[in-house]
C-alpha positions in Angstrom: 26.0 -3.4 49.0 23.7 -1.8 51.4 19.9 -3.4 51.8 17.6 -1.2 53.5 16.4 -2.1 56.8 18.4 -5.2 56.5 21.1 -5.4 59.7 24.7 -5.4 58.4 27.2 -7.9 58.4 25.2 -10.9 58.0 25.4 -13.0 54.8 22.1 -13.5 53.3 21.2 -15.6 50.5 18.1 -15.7 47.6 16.1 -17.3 50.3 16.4 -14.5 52.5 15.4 -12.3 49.8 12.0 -14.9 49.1 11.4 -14.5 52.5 11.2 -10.6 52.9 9.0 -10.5 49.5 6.8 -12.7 51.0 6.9 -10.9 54.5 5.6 -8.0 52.0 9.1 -5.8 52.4 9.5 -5.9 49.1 6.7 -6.3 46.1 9.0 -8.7 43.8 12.4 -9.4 42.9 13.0 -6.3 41.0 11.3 -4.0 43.2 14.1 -5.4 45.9 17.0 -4.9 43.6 16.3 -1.9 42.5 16.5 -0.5 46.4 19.9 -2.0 46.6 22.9 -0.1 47.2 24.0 -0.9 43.7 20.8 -0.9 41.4 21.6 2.6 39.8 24.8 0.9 38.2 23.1 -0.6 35.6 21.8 1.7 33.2 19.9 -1.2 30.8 17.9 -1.7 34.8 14.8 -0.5 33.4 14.6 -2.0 29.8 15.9 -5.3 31.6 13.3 -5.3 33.6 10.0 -3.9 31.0 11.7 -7.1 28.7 11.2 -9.6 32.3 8.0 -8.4 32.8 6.4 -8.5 29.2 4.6 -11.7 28.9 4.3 -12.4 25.3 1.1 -13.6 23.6 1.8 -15.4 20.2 -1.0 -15.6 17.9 -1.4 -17.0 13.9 -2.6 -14.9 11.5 -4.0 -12.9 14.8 -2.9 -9.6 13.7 -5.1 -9.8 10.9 -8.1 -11.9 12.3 -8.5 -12.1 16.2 -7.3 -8.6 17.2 -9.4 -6.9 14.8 -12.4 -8.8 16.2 -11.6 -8.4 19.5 -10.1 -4.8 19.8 -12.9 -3.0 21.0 -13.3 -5.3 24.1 -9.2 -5.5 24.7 -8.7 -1.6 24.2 -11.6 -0.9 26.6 -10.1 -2.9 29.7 -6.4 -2.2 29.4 -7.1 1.8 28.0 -5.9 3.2 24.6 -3.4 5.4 27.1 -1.3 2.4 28.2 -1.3 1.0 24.7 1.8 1.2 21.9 0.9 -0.5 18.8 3.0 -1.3 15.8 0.2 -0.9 12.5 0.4 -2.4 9.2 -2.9 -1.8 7.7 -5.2 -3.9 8.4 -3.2 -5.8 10.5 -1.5 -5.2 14.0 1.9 -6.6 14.2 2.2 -5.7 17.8 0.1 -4.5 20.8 2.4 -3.5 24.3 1.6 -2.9 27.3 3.9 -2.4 30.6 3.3 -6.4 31.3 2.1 -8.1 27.8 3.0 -7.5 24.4 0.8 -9.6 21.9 2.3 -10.4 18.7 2.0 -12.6 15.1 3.9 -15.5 13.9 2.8 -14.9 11.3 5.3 -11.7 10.9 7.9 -13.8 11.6 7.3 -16.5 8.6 7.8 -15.9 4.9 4.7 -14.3 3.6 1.9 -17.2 2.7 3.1 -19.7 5.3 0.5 -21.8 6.3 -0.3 -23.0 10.2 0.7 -26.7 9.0 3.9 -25.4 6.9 4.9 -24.0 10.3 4.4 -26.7 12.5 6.3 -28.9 10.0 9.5 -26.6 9.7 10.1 -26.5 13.5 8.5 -29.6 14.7 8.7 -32.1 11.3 5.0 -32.6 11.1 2.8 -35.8 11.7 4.5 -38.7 10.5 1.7 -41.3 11.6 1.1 -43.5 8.7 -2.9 -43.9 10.0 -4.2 -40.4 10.1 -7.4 -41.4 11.2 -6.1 -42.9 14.5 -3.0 -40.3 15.0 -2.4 -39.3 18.5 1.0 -37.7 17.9 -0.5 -34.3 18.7 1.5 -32.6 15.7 -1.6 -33.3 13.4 -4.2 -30.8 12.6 -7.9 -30.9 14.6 -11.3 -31.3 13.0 -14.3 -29.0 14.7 -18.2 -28.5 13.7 -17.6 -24.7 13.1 -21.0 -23.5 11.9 -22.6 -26.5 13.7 -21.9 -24.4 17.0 -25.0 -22.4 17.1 -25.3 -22.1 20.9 -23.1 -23.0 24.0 -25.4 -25.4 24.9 -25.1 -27.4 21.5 -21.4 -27.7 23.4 -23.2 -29.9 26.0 -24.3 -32.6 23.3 -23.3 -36.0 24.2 -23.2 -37.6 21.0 -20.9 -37.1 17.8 -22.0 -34.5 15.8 -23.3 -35.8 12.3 -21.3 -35.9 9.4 -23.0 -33.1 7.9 -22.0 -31.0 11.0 -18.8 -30.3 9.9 -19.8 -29.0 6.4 -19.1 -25.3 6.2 -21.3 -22.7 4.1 -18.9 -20.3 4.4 -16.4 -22.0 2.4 -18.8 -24.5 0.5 -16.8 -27.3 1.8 -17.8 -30.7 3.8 -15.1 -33.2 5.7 -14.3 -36.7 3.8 -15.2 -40.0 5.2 -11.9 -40.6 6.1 -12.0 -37.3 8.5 -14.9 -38.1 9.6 -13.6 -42.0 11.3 -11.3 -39.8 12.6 -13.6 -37.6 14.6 -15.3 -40.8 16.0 -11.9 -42.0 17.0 -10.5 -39.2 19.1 -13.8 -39.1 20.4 -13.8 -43.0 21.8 -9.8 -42.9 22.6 -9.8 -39.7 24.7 -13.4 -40.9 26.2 -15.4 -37.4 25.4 -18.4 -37.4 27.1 -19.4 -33.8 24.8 -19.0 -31.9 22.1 -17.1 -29.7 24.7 -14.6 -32.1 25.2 -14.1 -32.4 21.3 -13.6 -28.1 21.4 -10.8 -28.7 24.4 -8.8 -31.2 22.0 -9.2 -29.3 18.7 -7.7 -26.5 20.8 -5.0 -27.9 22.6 -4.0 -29.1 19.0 -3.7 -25.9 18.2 -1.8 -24.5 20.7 0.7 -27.3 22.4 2.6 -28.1 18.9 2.5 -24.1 18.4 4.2 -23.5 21.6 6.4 -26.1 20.4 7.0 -24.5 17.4 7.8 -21.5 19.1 10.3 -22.6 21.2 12.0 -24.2 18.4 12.0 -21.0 16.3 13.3 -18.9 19.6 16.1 -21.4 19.8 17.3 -20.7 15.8 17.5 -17.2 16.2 19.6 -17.7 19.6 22.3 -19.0 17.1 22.4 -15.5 16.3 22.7 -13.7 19.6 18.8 -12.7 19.0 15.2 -13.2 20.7 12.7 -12.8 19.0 10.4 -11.9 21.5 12.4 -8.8 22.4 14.6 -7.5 19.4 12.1 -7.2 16.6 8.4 -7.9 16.0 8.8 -9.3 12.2 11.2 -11.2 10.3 12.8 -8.2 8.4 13.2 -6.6 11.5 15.1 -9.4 13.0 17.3 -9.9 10.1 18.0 -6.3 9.9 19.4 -6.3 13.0 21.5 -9.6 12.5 22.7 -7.8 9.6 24.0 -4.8 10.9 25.7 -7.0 14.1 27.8 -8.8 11.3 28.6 -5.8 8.8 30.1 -3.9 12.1 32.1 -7.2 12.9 35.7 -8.0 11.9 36.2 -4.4 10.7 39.4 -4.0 9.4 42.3 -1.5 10.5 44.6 0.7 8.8 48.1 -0.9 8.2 49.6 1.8 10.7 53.1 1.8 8.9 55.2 4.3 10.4 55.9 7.3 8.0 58.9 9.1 7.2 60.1 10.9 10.4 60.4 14.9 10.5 60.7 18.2 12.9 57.2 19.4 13.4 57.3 23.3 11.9 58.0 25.3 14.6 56.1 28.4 12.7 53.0 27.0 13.4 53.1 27.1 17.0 52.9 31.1 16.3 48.9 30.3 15.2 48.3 28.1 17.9 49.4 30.9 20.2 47.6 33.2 18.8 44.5 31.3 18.6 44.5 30.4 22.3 45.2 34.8 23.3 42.0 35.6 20.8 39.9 32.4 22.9 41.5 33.6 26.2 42.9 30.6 26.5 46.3 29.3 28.2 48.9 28.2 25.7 51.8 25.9 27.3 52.4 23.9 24.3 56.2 23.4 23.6 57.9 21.9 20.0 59.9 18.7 22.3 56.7 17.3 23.1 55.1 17.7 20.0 58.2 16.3 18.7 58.2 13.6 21.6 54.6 12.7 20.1 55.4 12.5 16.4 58.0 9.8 17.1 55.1 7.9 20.1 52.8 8.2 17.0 55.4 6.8 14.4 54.5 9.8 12.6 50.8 8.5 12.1 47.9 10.4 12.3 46.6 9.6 16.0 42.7 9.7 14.6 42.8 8.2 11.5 46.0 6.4 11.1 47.4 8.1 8.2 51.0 9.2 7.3 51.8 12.2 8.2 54.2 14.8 6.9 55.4 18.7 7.5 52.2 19.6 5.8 49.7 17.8 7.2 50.3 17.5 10.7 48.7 19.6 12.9 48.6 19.9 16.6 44.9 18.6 18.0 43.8 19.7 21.5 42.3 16.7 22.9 40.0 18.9 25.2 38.9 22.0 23.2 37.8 23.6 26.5 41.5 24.3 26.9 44.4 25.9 25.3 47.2 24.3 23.5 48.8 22.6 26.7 51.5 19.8 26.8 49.2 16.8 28.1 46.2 18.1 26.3 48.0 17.7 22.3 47.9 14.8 20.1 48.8 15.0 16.4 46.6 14.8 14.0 46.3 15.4 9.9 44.6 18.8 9.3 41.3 16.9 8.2 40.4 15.6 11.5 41.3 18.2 13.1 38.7 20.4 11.4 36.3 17.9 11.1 36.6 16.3 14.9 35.5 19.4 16.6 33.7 18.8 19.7 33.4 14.8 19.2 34.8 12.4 21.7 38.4 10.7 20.3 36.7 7.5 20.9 33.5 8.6 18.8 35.6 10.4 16.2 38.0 7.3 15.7 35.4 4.9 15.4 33.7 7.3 13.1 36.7 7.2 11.1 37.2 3.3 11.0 33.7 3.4 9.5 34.7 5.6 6.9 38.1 3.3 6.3 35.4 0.5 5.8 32.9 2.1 3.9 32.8 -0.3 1.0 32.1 -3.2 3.6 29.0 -1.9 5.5 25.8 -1.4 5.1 24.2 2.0 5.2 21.2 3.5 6.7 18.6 5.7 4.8 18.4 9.4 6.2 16.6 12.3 6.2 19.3 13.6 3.5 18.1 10.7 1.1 14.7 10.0 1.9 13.8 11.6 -1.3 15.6 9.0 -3.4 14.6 6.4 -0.9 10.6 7.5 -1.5 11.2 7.1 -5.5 12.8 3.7 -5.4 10.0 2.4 -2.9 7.3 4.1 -5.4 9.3 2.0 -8.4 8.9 -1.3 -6.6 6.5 -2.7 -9.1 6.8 -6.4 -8.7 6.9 -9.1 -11.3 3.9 -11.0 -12.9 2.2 -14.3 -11.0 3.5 -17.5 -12.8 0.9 -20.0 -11.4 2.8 -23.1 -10.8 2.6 -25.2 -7.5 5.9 -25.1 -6.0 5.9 -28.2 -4.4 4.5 -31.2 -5.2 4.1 -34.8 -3.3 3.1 -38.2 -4.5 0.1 -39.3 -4.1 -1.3 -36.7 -2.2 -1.0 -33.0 -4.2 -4.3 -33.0 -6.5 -3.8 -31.9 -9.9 -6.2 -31.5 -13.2 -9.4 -31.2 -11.3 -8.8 -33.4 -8.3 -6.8 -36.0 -9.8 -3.9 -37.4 -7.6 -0.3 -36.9 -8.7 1.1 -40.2 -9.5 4.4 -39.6 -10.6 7.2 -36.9 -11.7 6.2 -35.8 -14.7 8.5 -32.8 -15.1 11.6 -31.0 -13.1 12.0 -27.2 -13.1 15.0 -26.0 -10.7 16.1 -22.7 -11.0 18.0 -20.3 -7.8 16.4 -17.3 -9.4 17.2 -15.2 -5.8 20.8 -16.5 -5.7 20.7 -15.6 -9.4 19.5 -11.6 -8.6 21.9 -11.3 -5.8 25.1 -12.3 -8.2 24.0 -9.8 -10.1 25.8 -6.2 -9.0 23.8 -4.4 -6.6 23.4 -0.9 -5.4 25.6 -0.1 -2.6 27.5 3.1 -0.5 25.7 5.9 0.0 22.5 7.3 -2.4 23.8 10.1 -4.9 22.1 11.8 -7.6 23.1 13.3 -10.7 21.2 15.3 -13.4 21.4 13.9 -16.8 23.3 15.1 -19.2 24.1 14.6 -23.1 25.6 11.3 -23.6 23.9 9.7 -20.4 23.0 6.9 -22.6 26.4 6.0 -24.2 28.1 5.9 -20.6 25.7 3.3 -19.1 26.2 1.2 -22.4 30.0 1.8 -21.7 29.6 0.9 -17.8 31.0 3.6 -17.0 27.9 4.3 -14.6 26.0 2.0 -12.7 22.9 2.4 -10.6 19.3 3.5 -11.4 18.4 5.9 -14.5 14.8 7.7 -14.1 13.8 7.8 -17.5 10.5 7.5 -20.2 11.0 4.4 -22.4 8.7 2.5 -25.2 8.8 -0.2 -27.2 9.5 0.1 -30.8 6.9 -1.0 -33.1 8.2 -3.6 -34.9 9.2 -5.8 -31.5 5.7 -5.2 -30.3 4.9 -8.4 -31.8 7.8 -10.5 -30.3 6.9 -9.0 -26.9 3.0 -9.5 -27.1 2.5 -12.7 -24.4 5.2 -11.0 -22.2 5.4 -7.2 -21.9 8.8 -6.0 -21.1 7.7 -3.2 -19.1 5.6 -4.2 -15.3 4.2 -1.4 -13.5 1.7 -0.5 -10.7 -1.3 2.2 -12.2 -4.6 3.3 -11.1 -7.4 1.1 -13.1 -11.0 2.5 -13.4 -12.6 -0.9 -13.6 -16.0 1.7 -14.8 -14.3 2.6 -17.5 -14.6 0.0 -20.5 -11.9 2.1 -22.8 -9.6 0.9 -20.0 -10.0 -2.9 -19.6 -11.8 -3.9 -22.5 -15.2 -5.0 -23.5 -15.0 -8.6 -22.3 -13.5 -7.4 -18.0 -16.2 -4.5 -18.1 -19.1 -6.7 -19.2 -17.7 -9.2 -16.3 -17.4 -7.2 -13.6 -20.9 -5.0 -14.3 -22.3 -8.6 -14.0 -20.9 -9.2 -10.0 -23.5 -5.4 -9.3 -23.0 -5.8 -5.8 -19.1 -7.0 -5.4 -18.2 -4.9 -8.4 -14.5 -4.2 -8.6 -13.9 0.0 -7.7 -10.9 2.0 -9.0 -7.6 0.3 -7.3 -3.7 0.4 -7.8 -3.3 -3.0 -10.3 0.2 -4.4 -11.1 0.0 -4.5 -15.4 2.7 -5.1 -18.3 2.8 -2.8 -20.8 5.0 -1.7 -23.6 6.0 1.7 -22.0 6.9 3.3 -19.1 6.7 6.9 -18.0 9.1 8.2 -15.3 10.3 5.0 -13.8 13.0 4.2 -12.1 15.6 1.2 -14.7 18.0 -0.4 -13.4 21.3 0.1 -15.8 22.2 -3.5 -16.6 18.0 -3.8 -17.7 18.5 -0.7 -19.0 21.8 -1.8 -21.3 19.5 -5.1 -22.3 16.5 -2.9 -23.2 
């Protein structure tokens, strides 16, 4: 390799190189490599070297909290030009610049995740039996909030009161338990201010999360991925994963060799002529088309299939030239008309694809966004059972405060495992007008997939279905309108005047559906 302004043959080694950056011949490492002889090789160079010199800046709940309070000030020194933002309203899931890209954990987490819940996962959480005098670092910090009025109340020397650490916001105070533990820290780490008290209940926050990080970062490694770099949410990353596995161990045709024949030698007359009309050279003789049939063990050479007399076809592997001996393979008349100007590489792969179809997972395009944008509008949801999930001896509260003593009932169900046993759509989006006897062939099975359709409850099952609608769907509720939710909702929310619920998109059950989108085993059991 050639170094500029560096004499020749003389070995040099990374010190060298530290050496000339420091001299100032070079700004950094990259800026040196990429005046090296060899540099232009790599054609990843420059997204290698935005991913080296993006510093990432991890936040909780950030996207939703601190950016927004802080946007103003961080757009106005870094410029709205040099921004690229990823938006989902109201929160930013990321925020890039050439040499930082802030994002959330919080993306990254099922949804409702809590600070603690995360810490635990990656880290397994305090397991100090004396919370009060835990110095583990993995529990969570106590702070006077709303005591904070000024910085100088951060110069205090003494421990703030226990009535400091109530919060008005959230109508809350600390117990006595939490409290001992504020005057602990505060004689075992020797704080001589409320200050020092702020610099603890941060690092709390933000040594275990890096922690945390670096744990998470590690499980995703298992699967050839960083999270910092190849997605900025957790669907994103496991969208990628999944289309790295579907396009893994594909499988290949058998490639039995097929009957052997003469390839018809009154074709050649049309591939003659074709090449005179083109102005092309034709130099293509029936031996080496022969010679190739018998190479190819009378297989087509794109797609593997058998050949015979009427399917083969002679295939110019560079259609910039005539029909030349050197330039043919054989190929069935499909890829030949449907290859056209695409690579053999690109072309076979393409038809491996194909070969696989029912295997992989497929992509929604422009030619079925419409069908896409009327199965995202049918998402309606389910309703909210309010059960705790989890629950932990003596410490989850139940029936207004009281601690849970013991088991007192077991409900295990695998109700996603459950969904996905179920058949699911797959291959490409079709659709097909309805017809007479629609009906009759989804009860028969003989179609399967997603039937747009009005449907109502009859009458006399109205009353079996009254605590549990059969039908959920997302509408538009005037909350000003009593004829729509009742006396008792519109005498309730006239009463809140000021925070009085406005028109909004609600998730209801209902005994009938207009236009919606039914899956056909729901369908057969409606």
């Amino acid at each position: 390799m050639e170094i500029p302004d560096i004499p020749l043959g003389k070995t040099y080694k990374m010190s060298d190189v530290e050496s000339w950056i420091g001299e100032g011949k070079y700004s950094s490492f990259f800026d040196f490599h990429s005046k090296i002889g060899f540099a232009t090789q790599r054609s990843d160079y420059g997204k290698i070297k935005q991913q080296l010199d993006q510093v990432p800046v991890f936040g909780f709940n950030s996207g939703r909290y601190d950016i927004n309070l802080i946007k103003s000030d961080l757009f106005a020194v870094i410029g709205t030009n040099n921004i690229k933002s990823v938006i989902k309203n109201p929160s930013y899931m990321c925020i890039a610049t050439w040499n930082m890209k802030i994002l959330d954990i919080s993306n990254y987490v099922p949804a409702g995740t809590s600070y603690d819940k995360y810490l635990t996962t990656y880290l397994g959480g305090c397991k100090c039996e004396d919370k009060i005098s835990c110095v583990c670092g993995l529990g969570k910090g106590i702070f006077p909030y709303e005591y904070i009025t000024s910085f100088n109340v951060l110069n205090e020397t003494q421990v703030p009161p226990k009535s400091a650490f109530d919060s008005k916001l959230r109508g809350t105070s600390i117990s006595n338990d939490e409290y001992d533990r504020v005057k602990f820290v505060w004689e075992h780490y020797e704080m001589k201010s409320i200050k020092d008290l702020l610099i603890w209940y941060n690092n709390l926050d933000v040594v275990p999360f890096i922690k945390a990080i670096q744990g998470q970062r590690e499980l995703f490694k298992r699967f050839d991925l960083d999270m910092f770099v190849d997605g900025v949410s957790l669907p994103g990353l496991s969208e990628k994963e999944m289309y790295q596995t579907c396009f893994k161990n594909l499988q290949y045709p058998s490639k039995k060799p097929a009957k052997a024949f003469k390839f018809p030698a009154k074709r050649t007359v049309g591939y003659k002529n074709q090449d005179d009309k083109a102005k092309r050279e034709f130099g293509m003789t029936l031996d080496h088309l022969n010679t190739l049939l018998k190479h190819q063990k009378y297989l087509c050479a794109l797609c593997y299939s058998q050949l015979t007399c009427e399917t083969a076809s002679a295939d110019r592997i560079n259609n910039k030239l005539g029909h030349l001996d050197g330039n043919i393979l054989i190929s069935c008349i499909s890829c030949n008309t449907a290859r056209k100007d695409m690579s053999l590489m690109g072309f076979r792969y393409e038809k491996l694809l194909e070969f696989n179809s029912d295997k992989l997972v497929y992509s929604i395009d422009k030619e079925e966004s419409e069908i896409y944008g009327k199965m995202k509008a049918n998402i309606a949801g389910g309703p909210s059972i309010i059960f705790n999930r989890y629950a932990k001896r003596n410490e989850t509260n139940i029936r207004c405060g009281k601690l849970c003593k013991k088991i007192i009932g077991y409900d295990a169900n695998a109700l996603y495992l459950w969904a996905l046993g179920n058949e699911m759509p797959c291959d490409r989006l079709t659709t097909i007008e309805p017809y007479p006897g629609i009906i009759d062939d989804i009860k028969a099975d003989k179609i399967f997939g997603f039937l747009e359709c009005d449907i109502r409850t009859p009458d006399h099952l109205k009353d079996y279905f009254s605590e549990m609608t059969p039908i959920f769907k997302n509408v538009l509720i005037d909350c000003t309108d009593e004829s729509v939710i009742g006396k008792h909702m519109f005498d309730y929310n006239q009463s809140r005047e000021a925070n009085r619920s406005k028109p909004a998109r609600k998730l209801i059950g209902s005994y009938f559906g207009e236009k919606i989108l039914i899956y056909a085993p729901l369908l057969k059991w409606y």
